[in-house]
N, C-alpha and C positions, 0 to 999 in steps of 0.2 A: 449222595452228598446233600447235606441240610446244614444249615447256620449260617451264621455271616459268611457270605463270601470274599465279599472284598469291600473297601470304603465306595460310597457312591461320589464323594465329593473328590474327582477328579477331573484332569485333563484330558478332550478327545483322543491325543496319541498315547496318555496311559488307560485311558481305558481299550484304545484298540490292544493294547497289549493283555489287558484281562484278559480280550474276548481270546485270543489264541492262547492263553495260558488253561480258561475252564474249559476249551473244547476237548482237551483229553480226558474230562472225567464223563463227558457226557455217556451215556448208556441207551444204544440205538437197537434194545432188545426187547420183545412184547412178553411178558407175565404171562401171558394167559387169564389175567386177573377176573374175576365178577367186575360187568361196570355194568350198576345201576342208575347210578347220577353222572350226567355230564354238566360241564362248567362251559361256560362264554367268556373270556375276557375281554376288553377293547377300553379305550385312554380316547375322551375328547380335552381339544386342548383349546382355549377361549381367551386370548391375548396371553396372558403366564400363568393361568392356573391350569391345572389338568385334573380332570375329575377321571377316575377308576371305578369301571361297572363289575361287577363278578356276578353272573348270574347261571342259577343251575338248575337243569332240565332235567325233567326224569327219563331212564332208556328203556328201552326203546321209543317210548310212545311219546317222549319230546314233551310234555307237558311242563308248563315251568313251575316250578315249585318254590323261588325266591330271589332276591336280589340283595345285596349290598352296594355303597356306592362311599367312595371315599375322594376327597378334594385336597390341593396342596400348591402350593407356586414352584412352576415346573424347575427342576435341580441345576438342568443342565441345556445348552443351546440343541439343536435343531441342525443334527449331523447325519447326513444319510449315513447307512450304516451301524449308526448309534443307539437308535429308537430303547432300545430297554434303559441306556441310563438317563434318560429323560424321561419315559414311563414307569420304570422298574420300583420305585419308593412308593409312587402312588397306587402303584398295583399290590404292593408289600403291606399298605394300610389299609386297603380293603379287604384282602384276604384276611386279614386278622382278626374282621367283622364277622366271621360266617360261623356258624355251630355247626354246620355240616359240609363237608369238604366233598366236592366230586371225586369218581375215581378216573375220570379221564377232564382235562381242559383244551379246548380251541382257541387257540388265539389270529386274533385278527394283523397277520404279521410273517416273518417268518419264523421258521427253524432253523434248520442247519444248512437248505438254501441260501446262502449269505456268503461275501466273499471272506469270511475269516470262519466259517461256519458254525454260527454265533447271533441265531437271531433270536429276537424277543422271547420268540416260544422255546427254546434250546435253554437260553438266559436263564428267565426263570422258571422252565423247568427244575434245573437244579438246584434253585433259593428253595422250592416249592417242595421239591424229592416228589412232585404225580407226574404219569405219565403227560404228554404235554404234544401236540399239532400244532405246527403252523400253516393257517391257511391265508395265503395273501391272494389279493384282488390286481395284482401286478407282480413283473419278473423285478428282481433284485440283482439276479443274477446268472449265468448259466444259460446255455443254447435251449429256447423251448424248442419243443416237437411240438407238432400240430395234431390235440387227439382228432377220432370221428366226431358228428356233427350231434349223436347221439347222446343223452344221458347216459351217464356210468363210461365213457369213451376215457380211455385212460394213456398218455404217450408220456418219452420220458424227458426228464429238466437236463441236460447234460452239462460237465463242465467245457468250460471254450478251453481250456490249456488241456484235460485230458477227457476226449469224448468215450472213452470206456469207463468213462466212475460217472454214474446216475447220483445227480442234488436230490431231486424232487420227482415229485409228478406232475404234468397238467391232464387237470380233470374237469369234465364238462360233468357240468350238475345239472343242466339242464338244455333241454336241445334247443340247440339251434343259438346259443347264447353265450357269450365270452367265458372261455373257461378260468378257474381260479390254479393256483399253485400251489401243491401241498406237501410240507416235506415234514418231518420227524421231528420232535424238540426234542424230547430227554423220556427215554424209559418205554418207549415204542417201537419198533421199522417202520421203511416207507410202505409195504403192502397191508400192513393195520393202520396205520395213520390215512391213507387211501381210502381201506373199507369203512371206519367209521366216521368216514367227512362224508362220505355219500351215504350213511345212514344217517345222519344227520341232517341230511338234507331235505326238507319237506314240498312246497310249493314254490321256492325263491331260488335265487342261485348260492347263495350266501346258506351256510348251515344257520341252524334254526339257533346254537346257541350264541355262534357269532353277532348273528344278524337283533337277538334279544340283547346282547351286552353294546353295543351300538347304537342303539336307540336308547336303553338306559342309560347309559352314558352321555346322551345329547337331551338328556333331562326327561326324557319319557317314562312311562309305569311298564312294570313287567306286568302280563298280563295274568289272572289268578287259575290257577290248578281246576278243571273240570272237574266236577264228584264223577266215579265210575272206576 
């Protein structure tokens, strides 16, 4: 699904109704695709403007390779829950800046973890039609498990009304350190959305494209592509 989805200039209870309207088109199935380039998204917000980082890493080897960053006076209020229609126009106008699109994006947010399963990275993965993660740095929703203490430790996000349907996963990216939560946006499953948040992950806990569209977004430089 690609085009307009819906107007942005809504109300939070019609927008909660979007979000259960485009959760049935979402597509929680991996390609198999070549992914050469990976994407970072992340939205700083600075009294009512919000700036949009998209920056994209080359894969495996993470190297960045560029950034765009777009600005705007944020749409809508500051609804738990809501985050894409407050982020989602400014992230709409930076993507529009880029001449080369990733084949996978990380968003700093969730996915379909979410209680209408409807988050950021679910969102606009479908504006977007790429495969899309969400990796949030907090639970949104759902009974965490406790992984091992280990990198790569992996346990599952359960729902509180039905503990046999799996949200997410919590995954430790690095030991001994708060793990993050990763669930699927659009055009992925949760055990590729899993495997490449931890290949993503370099020295930090935070994936390397996350933790680049974050900085860039708090007004920092992406740092330039090593020759080799």
């Amino acid at each position: 699904m690609d085009g307009k989805l819906h107007p942005w200039a809504v109300t939070p209870k019609q927008a909660a109704g979007i979000q259960m309207e485009l959760r049935h088109f979402l597509d929680l199935t991996w390609d198999e695709r070549a992914v050469d380039l990976v994407g970072g998204i992340d939205v700083s917000v600075v009294r009512d403007t919000a700036r949009a980082a998209v920056v994209v890493l080359g894969f495996p080897d993470l190297r960045p390779r560029g950034s765009v960053t777009a600005e705007m006076k944020t749409p809508f209020p500051y609804v738990p829950g809501l985050l894409s229609f407050r982020e989602g126009p400014v992230i709409l106008a930076a993507w529009e800046k880029l001449d080369w699109k990733p084949d996978l994006v990380l968003f700093d947010g969730q996915g379909t973890a979410h209680p209408r399963g409807m988050g950021i990275a679910a969102h606009m993965g479908l504006w977007l039609d790429v495969p899309t993660i969400g990796v949030a740095k907090s639970r949104l929703c759902g009974v965490a498990m406790e992984p091992g203490p280990r990198r790569g430790a992996v346990a599952d996000l359960l729902d509180e009304a039905d503990p046999r349907r799996v949200l997410g996963a919590v995954v430790r990216t690095k030991d001994s350190t708060h793990p993050v939560f990763v669930s699927p946006g659009h055009r992925i499953d949760l055990a590729h959305a899993v495997e490449f948040t931890l290949r993503c992950v370099a020295s930090h806990r935070l994936p390397e494209p996350i933790r680049w569209a974050h900085h860039v977004a708090g007004g920092g430089a992406l740092a330039p592509a090593q020759p080799g």
